[in-house]
C-alpha positions as CSV (number, residue, x, y, z in Angstrom):
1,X,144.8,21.5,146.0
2,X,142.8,24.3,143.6
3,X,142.7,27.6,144.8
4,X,141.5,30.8,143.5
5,X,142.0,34.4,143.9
6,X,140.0,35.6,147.1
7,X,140.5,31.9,148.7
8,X,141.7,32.0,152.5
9,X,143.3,29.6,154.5
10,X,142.3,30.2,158.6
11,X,145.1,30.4,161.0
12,X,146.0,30.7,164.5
13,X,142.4,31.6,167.0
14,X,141.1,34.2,164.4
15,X,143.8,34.7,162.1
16,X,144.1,34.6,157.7
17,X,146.1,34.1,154.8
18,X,143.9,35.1,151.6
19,X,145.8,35.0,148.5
20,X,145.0,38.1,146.8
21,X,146.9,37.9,143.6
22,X,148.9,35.5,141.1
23,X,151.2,37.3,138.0
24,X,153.0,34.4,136.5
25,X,153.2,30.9,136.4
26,X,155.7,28.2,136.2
27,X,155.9,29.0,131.8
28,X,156.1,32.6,132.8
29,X,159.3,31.5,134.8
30,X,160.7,29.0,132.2
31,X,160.0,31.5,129.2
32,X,162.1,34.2,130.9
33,X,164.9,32.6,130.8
34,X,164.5,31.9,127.2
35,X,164.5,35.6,127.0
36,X,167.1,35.4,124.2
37,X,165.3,32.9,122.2
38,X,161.7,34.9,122.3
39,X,160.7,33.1,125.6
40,X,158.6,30.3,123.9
41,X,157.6,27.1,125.0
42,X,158.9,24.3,124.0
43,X,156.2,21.6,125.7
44,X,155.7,20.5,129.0
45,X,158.5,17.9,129.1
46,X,161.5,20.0,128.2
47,X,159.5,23.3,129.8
48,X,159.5,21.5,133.3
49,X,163.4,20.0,133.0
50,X,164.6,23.7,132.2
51,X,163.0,24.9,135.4
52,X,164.3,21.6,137.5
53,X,167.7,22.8,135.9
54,X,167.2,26.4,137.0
55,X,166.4,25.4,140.9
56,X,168.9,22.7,140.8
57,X,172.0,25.2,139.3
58,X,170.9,28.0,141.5
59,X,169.8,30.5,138.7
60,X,167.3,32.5,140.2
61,X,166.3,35.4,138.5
62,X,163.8,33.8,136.2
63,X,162.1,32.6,139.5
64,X,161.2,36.9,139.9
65,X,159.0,36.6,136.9
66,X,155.8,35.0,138.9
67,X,154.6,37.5,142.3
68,X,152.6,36.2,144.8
69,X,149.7,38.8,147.0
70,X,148.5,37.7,150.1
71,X,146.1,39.5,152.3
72,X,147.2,38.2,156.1
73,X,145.2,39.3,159.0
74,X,147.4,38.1,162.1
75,X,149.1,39.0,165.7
76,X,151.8,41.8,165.9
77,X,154.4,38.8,167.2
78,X,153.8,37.4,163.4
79,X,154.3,40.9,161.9
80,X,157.5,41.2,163.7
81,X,159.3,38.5,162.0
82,X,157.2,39.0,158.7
83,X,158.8,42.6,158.3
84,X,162.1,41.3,158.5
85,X,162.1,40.0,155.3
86,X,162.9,43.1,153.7
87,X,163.0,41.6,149.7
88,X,159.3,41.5,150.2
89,X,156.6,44.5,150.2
90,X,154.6,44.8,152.6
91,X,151.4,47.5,153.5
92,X,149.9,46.9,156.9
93,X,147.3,48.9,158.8
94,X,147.7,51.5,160.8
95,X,145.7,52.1,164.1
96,X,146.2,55.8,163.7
97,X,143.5,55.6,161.1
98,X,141.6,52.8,162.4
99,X,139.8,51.9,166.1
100,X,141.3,48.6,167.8
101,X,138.8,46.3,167.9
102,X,138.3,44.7,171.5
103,X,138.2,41.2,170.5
104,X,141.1,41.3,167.9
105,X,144.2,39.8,170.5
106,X,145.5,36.6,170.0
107,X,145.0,34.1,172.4
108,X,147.7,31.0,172.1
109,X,146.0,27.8,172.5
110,X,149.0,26.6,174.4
111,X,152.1,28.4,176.6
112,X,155.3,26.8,175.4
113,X,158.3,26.8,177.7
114,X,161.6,28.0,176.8
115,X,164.0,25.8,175.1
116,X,167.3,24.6,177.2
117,X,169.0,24.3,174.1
118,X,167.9,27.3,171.8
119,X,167.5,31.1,172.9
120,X,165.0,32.0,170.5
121,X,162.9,28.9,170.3
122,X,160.0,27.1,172.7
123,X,159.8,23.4,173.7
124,X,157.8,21.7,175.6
125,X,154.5,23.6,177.0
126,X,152.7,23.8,180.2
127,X,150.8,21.7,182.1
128,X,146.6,22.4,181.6
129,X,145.7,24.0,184.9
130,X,148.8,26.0,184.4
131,X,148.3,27.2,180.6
132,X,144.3,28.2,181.7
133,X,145.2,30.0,184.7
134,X,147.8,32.3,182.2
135,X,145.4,32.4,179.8
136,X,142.9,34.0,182.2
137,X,145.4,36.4,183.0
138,X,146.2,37.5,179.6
139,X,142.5,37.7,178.7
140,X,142.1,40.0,182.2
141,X,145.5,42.0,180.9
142,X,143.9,42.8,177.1
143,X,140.4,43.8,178.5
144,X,142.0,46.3,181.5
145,X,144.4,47.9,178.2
146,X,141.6,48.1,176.0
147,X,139.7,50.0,178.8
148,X,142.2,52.2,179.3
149,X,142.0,52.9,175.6
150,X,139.1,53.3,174.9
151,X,139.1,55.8,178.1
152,X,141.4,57.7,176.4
153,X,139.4,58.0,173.1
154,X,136.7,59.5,175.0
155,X,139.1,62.0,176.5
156,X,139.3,62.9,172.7
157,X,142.9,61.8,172.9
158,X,144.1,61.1,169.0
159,X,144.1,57.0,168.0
160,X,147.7,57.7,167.6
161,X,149.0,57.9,171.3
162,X,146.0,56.2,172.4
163,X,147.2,53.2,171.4
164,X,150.0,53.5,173.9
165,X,147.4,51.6,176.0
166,X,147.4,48.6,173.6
167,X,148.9,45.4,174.3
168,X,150.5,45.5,170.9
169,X,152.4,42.2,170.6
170,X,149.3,40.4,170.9
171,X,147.0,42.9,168.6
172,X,145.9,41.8,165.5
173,X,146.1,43.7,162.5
174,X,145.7,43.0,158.6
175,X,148.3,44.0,156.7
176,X,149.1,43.1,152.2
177,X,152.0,41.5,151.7
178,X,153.9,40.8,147.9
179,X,156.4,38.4,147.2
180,X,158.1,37.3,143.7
181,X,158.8,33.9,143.9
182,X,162.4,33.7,144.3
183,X,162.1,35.7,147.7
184,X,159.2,33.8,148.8
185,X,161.3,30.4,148.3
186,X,164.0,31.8,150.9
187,X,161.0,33.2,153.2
188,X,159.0,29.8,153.3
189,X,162.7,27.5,153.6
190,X,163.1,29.7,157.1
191,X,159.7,30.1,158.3
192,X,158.5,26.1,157.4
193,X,161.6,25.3,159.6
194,X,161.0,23.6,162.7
195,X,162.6,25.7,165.2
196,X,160.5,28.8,163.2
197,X,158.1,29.9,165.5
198,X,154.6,28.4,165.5
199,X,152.8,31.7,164.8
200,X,154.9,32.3,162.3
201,X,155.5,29.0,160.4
202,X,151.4,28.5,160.2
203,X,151.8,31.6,157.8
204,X,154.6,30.6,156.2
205,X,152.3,27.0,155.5
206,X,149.0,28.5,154.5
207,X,151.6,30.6,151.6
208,X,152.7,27.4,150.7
209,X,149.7,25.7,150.2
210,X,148.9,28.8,147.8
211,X,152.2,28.6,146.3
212,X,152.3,24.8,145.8
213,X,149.0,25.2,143.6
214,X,149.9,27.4,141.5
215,X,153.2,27.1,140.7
216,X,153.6,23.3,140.9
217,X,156.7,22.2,139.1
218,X,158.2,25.2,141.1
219,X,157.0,23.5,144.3
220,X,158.2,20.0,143.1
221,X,161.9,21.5,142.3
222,X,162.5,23.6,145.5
223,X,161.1,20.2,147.6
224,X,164.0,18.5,145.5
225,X,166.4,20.8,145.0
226,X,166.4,23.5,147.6
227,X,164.5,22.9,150.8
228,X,167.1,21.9,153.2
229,X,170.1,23.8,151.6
230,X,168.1,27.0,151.6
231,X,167.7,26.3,155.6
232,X,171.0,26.2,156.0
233,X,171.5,30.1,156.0
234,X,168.7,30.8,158.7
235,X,168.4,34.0,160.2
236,X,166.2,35.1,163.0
């Protein structure tokens, strides 16, 4: 896959990733840890085994050398979990400055049921008649809260405690977001994770379809070396 600065990937019912910005690639990476001896490539071969070596021996801080900027427009149930990851940097907009825009709430496609077996996780979904008839109630719940919003704004009331009327977990909102990509490894191993959750891990994809391309022998090692031991220390 080629991508480019300015590319998007869609997610979600109106949702985006768009990679905004690149610094580094995987010789930036290599050539840092050859700090000592100038940092200068040696050709692809031995270039490529030097990184394998760094993912495979766990020595990361070369890995901080290449930064990653998306642009991600999504839900505030994706923001959430997005803000955890506090080794990233993050700028996300503020409806004190800004109108809510009626038709920016997410809409699931499908109501998953709670897992038996996991607290935080979903399995299983609901039956068709059942998922439309709460869909219909969510889309009758976001248009009464915008009303009352938007009554409120022509009170005069400031954006900032008008939006006490917003459904927020369900507003959208677009927000930059800057990894390096040592952090964004340990984001994607526990957001690509199959108990992640779905509105979370279809960001976490679209970054690595962006990351993949561009850093490619990074991509190959971590798939190697990394994946399933980096999923090992999950957190929520």
């Amino acid at each position: 896959m080629t991508t480019n600065i300015g590319d998007r990937i869609t997610i979600l019912d109106q949702g985006w990733v768009e990679l905004q910005d690149v610094m580094g690639d995987d010789l930036a990476i290599v050539n840092a840890a050859r700090t000592s001896y100038l940092g200068e490539s040696k050709g692809t071969e031995q270039d490529k085994k030097l990184l394998f070596y760094l993912m495979r021996h766990r020595h990361d801080s070369p890995f901080e050398m290449a930064e990653f900027k998306f642009r991600v427009h999504a839900p505030e149930i994706v923001w959430r979990q997005l803000l955890r990851h506090r080794t990233g940097n993050f700028n996300l907009q503020s409806y004190r400055y800004t109108q809510a825009d009626e038709e920016q709430f997410y809409i699931p496609s499908q109501w998953r049921l709670q897992s038996k077996t996991n607290k935080q996780g979903s399995d299983g979904a609901l039956s068709n008649e059942e998922n439309q008839a709460l869909t219909d109630s969510l889309k009758a719940h976001y248009k009464a809260s915008y009303t009352l919003y938007e009554q409120a704004l022509e009170k005069g009331v400031a954006r900032e405690i008008a939006r006490l009327f917003l459904p927020s977990f369900g507003l959208y909102s677009t927000g930059i977001v800057k990894f390096d990509a040592r952090n964004l490894m340990h984001f994607l191993s526990l957001r690509l994770a199959d108990d992640a959750q779905y509105e979370i891990r279809v960001v976490a994809q679209a970054m690595w379809e962006f990351f993949e391309a561009h850093l490619p022998w990074c991509a190959e090692a971590y798939m190697l070396y990394r994946e399933q031991g980096e999923r090992g220390n999950k957190s929520s």
